[in-house]
C-alpha positions in Angstrom: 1.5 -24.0 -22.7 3.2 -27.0 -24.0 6.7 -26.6 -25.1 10.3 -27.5 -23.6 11.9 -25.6 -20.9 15.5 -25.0 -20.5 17.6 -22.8 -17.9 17.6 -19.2 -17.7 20.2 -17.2 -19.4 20.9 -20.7 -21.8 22.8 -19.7 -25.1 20.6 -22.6 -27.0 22.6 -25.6 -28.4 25.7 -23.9 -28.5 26.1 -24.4 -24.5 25.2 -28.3 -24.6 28.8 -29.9 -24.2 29.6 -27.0 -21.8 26.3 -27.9 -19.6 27.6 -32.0 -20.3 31.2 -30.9 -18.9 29.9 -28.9 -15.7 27.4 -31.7 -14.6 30.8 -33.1 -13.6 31.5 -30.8 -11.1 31.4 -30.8 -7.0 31.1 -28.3 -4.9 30.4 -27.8 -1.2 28.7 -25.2 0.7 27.8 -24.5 4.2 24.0 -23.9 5.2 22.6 -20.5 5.9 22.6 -19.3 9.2 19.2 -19.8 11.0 17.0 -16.7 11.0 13.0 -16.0 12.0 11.0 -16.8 9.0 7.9 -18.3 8.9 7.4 -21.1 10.1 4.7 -23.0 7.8 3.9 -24.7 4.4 6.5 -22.9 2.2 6.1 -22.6 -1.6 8.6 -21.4 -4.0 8.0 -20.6 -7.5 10.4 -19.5 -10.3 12.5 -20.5 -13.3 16.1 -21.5 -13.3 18.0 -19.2 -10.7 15.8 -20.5 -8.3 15.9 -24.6 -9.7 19.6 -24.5 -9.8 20.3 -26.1 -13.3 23.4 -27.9 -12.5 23.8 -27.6 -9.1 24.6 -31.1 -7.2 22.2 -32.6 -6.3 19.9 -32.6 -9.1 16.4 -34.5 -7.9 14.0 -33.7 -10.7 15.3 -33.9 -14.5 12.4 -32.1 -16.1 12.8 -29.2 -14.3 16.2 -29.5 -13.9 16.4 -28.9 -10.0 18.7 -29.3 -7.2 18.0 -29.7 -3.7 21.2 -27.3 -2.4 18.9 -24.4 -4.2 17.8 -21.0 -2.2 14.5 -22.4 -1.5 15.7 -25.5 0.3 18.3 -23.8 2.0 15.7 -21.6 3.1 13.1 -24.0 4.5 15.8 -26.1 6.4 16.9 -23.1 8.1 13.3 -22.0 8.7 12.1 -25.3 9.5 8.7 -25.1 7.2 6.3 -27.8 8.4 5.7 -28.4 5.0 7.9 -27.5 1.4 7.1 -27.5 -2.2 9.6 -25.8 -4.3 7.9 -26.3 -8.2 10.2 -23.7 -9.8 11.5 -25.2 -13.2 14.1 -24.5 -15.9 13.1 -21.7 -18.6 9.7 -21.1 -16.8 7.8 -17.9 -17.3 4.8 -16.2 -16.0 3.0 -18.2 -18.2 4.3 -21.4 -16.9 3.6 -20.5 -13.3 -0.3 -19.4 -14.0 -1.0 -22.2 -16.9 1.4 -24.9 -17.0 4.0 -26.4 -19.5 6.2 -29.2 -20.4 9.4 -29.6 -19.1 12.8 -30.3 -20.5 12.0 -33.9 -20.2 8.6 -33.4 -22.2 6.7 -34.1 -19.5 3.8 -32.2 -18.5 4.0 -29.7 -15.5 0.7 -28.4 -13.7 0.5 -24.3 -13.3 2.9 -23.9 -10.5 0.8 -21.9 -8.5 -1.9 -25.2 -8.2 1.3 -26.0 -5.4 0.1 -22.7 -3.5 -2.5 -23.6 -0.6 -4.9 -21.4 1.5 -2.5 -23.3 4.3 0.7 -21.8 2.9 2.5 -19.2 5.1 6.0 -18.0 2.9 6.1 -17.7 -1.0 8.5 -16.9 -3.0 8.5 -15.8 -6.4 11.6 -15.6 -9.0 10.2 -15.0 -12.5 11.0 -12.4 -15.5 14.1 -13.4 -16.9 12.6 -15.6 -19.8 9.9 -13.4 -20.1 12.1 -10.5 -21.6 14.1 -13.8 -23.5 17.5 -13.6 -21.4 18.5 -16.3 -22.6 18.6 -15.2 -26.3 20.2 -12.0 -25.6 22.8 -13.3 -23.7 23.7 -15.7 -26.5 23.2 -13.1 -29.4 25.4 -10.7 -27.3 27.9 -13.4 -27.1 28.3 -13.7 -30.5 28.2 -10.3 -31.7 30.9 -9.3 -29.5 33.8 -11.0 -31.5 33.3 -8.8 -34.3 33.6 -6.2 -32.3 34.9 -6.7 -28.4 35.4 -3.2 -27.7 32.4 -1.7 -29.1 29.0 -2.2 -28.6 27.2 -4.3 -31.2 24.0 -5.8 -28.7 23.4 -2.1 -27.6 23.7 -1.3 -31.1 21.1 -3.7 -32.2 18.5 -3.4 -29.6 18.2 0.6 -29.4 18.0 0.9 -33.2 15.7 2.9 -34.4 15.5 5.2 -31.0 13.4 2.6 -29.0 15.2 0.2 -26.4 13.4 -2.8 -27.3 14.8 -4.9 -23.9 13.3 -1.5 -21.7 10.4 -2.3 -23.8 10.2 -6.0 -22.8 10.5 -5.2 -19.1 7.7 -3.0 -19.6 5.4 -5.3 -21.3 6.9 -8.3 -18.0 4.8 -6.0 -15.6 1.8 -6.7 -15.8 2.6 -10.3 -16.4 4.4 -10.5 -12.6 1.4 -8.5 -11.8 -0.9 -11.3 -12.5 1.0 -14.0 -11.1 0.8 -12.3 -7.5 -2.7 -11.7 -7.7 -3.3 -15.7 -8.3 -0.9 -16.2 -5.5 -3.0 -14.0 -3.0 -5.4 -15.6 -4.3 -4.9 -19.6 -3.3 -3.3 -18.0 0.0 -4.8 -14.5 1.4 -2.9 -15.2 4.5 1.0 -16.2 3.6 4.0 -13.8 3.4 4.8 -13.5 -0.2 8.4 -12.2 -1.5 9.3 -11.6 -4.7 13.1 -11.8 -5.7 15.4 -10.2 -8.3 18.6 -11.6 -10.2 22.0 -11.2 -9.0 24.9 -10.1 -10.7 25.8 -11.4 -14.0 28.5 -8.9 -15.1 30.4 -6.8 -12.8 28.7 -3.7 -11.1 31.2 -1.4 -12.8 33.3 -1.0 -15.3 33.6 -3.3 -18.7 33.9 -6.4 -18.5 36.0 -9.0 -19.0 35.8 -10.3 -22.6 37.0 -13.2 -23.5 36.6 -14.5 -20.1 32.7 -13.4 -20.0 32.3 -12.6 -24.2 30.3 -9.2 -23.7 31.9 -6.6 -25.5 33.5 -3.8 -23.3 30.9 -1.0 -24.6 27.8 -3.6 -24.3 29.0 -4.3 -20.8 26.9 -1.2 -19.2 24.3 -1.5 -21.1 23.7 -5.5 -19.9 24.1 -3.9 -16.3 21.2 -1.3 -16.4 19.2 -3.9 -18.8 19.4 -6.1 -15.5 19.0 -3.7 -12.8 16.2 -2.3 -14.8 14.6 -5.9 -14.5 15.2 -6.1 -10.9 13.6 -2.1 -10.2 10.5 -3.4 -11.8 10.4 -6.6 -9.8 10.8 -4.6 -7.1 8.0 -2.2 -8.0 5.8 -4.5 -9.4 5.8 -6.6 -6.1 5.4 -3.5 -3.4 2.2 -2.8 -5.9 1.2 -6.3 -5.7 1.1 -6.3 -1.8 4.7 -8.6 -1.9 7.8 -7.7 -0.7 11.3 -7.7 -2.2 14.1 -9.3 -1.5 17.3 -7.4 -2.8 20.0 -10.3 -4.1 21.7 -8.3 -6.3 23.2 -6.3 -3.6 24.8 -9.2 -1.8 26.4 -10.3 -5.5 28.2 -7.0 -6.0 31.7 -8.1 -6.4 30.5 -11.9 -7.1 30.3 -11.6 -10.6 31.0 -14.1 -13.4 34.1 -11.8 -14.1 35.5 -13.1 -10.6 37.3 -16.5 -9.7 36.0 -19.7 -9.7 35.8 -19.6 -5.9 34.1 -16.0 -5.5 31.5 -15.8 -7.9 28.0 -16.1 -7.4 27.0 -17.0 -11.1 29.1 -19.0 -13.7 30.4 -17.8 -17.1 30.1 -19.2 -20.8 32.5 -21.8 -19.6 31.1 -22.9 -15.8 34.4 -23.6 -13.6 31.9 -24.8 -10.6 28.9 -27.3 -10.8 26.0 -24.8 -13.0 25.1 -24.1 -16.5 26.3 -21.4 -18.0 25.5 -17.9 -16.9 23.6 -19.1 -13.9 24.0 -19.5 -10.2 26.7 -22.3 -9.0 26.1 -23.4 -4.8 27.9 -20.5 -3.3 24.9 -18.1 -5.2 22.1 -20.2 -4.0 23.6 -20.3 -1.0 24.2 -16.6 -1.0 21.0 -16.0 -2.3 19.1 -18.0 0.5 21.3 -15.5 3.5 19.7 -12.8 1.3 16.1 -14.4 1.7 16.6 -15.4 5.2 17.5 -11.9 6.3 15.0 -10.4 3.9 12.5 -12.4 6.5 14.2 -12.0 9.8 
């Protein structure tokens, strides 16, 4: 598929001086602890919660990657003999079985081309785009100064008595479905682990608008939108012969709602090196202890 990829979660061009302003930004995190994974080639796969939009320091603009993301953090700890982490800004299922262009322009094989009958640990972090995240997090945005304390996203995706988001997720399935089946494929032998999303918006309650611009009644409905996405990773990958690695567990209380030097994932306005709405260091960081003891 050839068209332009940009982060997970992105509210379009209204985010552009915010991303500008946060590119700025340092911030320093210790490595993981070591733990037993697999030692081999390792392969990671995914869109931007895995690439790290953002996060110093950035080694490949058209996919908008750093190299302090979960899946280096992981295969220093591990010591992989080998490491190829082709996860990209905005990437879907698609991108990973068929290819795209990247937010350069530049053409990008299908990801899984990267997966070997040699490789021995995969990781896959895909799903987000495919249900359009990124829209919905921007259109939610947006409603919810009209109306902060109701619920105008929920409002607008369960009209007519179908939830059209639980619809998406639906539809995502299959799509996951396939990608693990090419990824058996091109490696019958390695250890393949899919993971979900961590906390965006706090575990309970409502919220936090203006601070994170999700009106109060739309807050609960985000939360089960998400965890809905992760049960199906999770389902989808256990039918697919993968396992799961919970990191939405280890975000509880991590949220965008928290300060700048708790949270796993940044808000409309990023306070540490990330785009907005996306993991800064301390998530990927958090993310890979998740992995790592996912594999011990």
């Amino acid at each position: 598929m050839n068209r332009p990829r940009l982060p997970l979660l992105r509210t379009a061009g209204r985010m552009t001086a915010l991303v500008a302003a946060a590119a700025g930004m340092l911030l320093t995190v210790a490595a993981p602890a070591v733990a037993a994974a697999p030692a081999g080639r390792y392969v990671a796969l995914g869109d931007s919660y895995t690439s790290a939009p953002l996060v110093p320091t950035q080694v490949d603009l058209n996919c908008l990657r750093s190299n302090r993301n979960y899946p280096s953090l992981v295969a220093a700890s591990a010591g992989s003999s080998s490491f190829a982490d082709v996860s990209c800004s905005g990437a879907t299922t698609e991108d990973i079985l068929y290819g795209g262009d990247g937010a350069l322009g530049i053409a990008l094989p299908p990801q899984v081309n990267a997966v070997t009958s040699a490789t021995a640990l995969v990781t896959v972090q895909i799903g987000g785009n495919d249900i359009g995240f990124s829209g919905i997090i921007g259109d939610c945005a947006e409603a919810s100064v009209s109306s902060p304390l109701g619920s105008p996203c929920k409002d607008r995706f369960t009209a007519g008595g179908t939830d059209q988001l639980r619809a998406r997720i639906a539809a995502t399935a299959p799509k996951v479905t396939a990608v693990l089946r090419a990824v058996r494929q091109a490696a019958p032998n390695a250890r393949v682990v899919v993971l979900g999303y961590p906390a965006i918006l706090p575990d309970s309650g409502y919220g936090c608008w203006p601070v994170v611009p999700i009106a109060y009644q739309d807050v609960p409905y985000l939360r089960g939108v998400q965890k809905a996405l992760n049960t199906m990773l999770a389902d989808t990958a256990a039918a697919g012969g993968a396992s799961y690695a919970d990191v939405y567990t280890p975000s509880i209380g991590r949220d965008a709602c928290k300060s700048s030097g708790t949270r796993w994932v940044e808000g409309l306005v990023p306070q540490n090196s990330a785009a907005p709405f996306h993991p800064n260091a301390r998530g990927e960081q958090g993310m890979a202890t998740a992995l790592l003891a996912h594999l011990s």
